[in-house]
C-alpha positions in Angstrom: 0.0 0.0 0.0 1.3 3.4 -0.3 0.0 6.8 1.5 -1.6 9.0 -1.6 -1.6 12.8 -0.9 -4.3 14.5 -2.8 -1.8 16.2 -5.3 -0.9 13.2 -7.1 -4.8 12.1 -6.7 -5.9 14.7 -8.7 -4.5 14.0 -11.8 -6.2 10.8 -11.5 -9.8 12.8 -11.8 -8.7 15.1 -15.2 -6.1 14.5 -17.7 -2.6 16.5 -16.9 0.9 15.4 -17.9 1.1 12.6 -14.9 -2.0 11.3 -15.3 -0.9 7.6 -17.5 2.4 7.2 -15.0 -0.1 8.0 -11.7 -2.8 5.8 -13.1 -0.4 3.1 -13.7 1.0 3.4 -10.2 -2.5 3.6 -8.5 -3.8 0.3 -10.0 -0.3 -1.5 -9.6 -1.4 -1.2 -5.8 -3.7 -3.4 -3.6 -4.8 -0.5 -1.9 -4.3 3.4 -0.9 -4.3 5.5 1.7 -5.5 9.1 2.3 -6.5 11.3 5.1 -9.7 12.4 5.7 -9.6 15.5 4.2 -8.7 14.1 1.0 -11.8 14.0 -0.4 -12.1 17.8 -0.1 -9.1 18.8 -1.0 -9.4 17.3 -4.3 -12.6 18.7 -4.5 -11.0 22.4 -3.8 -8.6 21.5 -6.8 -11.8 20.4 -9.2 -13.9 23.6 -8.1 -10.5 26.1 -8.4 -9.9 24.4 -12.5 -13.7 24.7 -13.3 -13.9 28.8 -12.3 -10.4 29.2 -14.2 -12.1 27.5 -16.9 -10.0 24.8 -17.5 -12.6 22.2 -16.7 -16.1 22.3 -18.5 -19.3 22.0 -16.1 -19.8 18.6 -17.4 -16.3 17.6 -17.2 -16.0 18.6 -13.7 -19.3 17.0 -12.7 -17.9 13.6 -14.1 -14.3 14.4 -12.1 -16.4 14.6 -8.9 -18.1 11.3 -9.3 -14.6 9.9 -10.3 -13.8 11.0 -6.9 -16.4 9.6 -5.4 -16.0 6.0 -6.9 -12.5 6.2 -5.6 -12.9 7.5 -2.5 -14.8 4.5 -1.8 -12.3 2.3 -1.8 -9.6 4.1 0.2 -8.2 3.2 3.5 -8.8 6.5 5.3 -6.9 8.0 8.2 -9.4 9.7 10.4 -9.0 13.2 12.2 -7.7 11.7 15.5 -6.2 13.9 18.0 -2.3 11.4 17.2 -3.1 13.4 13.7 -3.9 16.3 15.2 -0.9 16.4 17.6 1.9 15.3 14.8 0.8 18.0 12.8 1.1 21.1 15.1 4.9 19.5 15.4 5.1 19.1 11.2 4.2 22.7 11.2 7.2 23.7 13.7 9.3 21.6 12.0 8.8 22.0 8.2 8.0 24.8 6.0 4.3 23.4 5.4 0.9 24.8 4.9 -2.2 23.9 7.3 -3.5 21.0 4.7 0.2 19.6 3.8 0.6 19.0 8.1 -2.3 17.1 8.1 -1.7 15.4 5.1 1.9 14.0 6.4 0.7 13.9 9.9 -1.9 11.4 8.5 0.7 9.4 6.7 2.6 9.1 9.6 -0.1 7.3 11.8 -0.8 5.1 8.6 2.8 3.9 9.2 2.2 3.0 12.4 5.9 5.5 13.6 7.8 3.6 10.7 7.7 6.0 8.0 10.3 4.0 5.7 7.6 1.4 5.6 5.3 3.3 3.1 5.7 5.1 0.5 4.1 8.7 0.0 3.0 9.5 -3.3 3.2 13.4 -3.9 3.3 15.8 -6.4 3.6 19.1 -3.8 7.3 19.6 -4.0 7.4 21.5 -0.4 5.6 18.6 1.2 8.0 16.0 -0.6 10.8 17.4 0.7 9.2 17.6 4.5 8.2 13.6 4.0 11.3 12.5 2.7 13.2 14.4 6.1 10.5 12.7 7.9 11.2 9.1 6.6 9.4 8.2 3.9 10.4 6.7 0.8 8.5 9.3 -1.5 7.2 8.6 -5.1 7.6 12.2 -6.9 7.4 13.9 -10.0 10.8 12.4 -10.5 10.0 9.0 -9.7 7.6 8.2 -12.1 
């Protein structure tokens, strides 16, 4: 399984440069992992390319029920205060947004404090770097 942060999802729900590689990647897997937020997040990212224009109405109402039938079938991390605490930390530690802290802090509970144990697949270069100092063996724009 590896942890799946929402940037690397979203190329999964329109087309963009990574989507074959990504795609390839998410059904080589048995099974993915994402925080709660996830879900939301990707929505943000659907919503934001629609008003720019970039995504049709009817494009972005098929995107969302993409999301939907995948979201189904994710192992989710919940919002439990272990995430909550790691990612006040992430936040003192790393350069990282409100979102990102989560995101990692998420991924570290999902690898139960062994963060070389699963892979984090990202496409956010600050929160890369901040995985990769945490542990993880991270699956980047250079790795696919």
């Amino acid at each position: 399984m590896r942890f799946w942060d929402s940037s690397a999802l979203v190329p999964l729900l329109v087309q963009e440069e990574l989507t074959a590689p990504l795609q390839n990647l998410y059904l080589d897997e048995p099974g993915t992992i994402a925080w709660w937020g996830t879900p939301v997040e990707c929505a943000s990212a659907l919503a934001r390319l629609e008003r720019e224009g970039q995504l049709s109405p009817q494009a972005t109402t098929h995107s969302f029920e993409r999301l939907d039938a995948l979201a189904r079938h994710w192992h989710r991390i919940e919002p439990v205060d272990a995430v909550l605490e790691a990612s006040r930390r992430l936040l003192r530690v790393h350069p990282l947004r409100a979102g990102e802290s989560l995101q990692l802090a998420a991924a570290l509970l999902a690898a139960e404090g062994r963060p070389s144990t699963l892979e984090f697949v990202c496409l956010d270069d600050r929160l890369s770097i901040a995985a990769q100092r945490e542990g993880f063996p991270v699956r980047d724009r250079s790795r696919l």
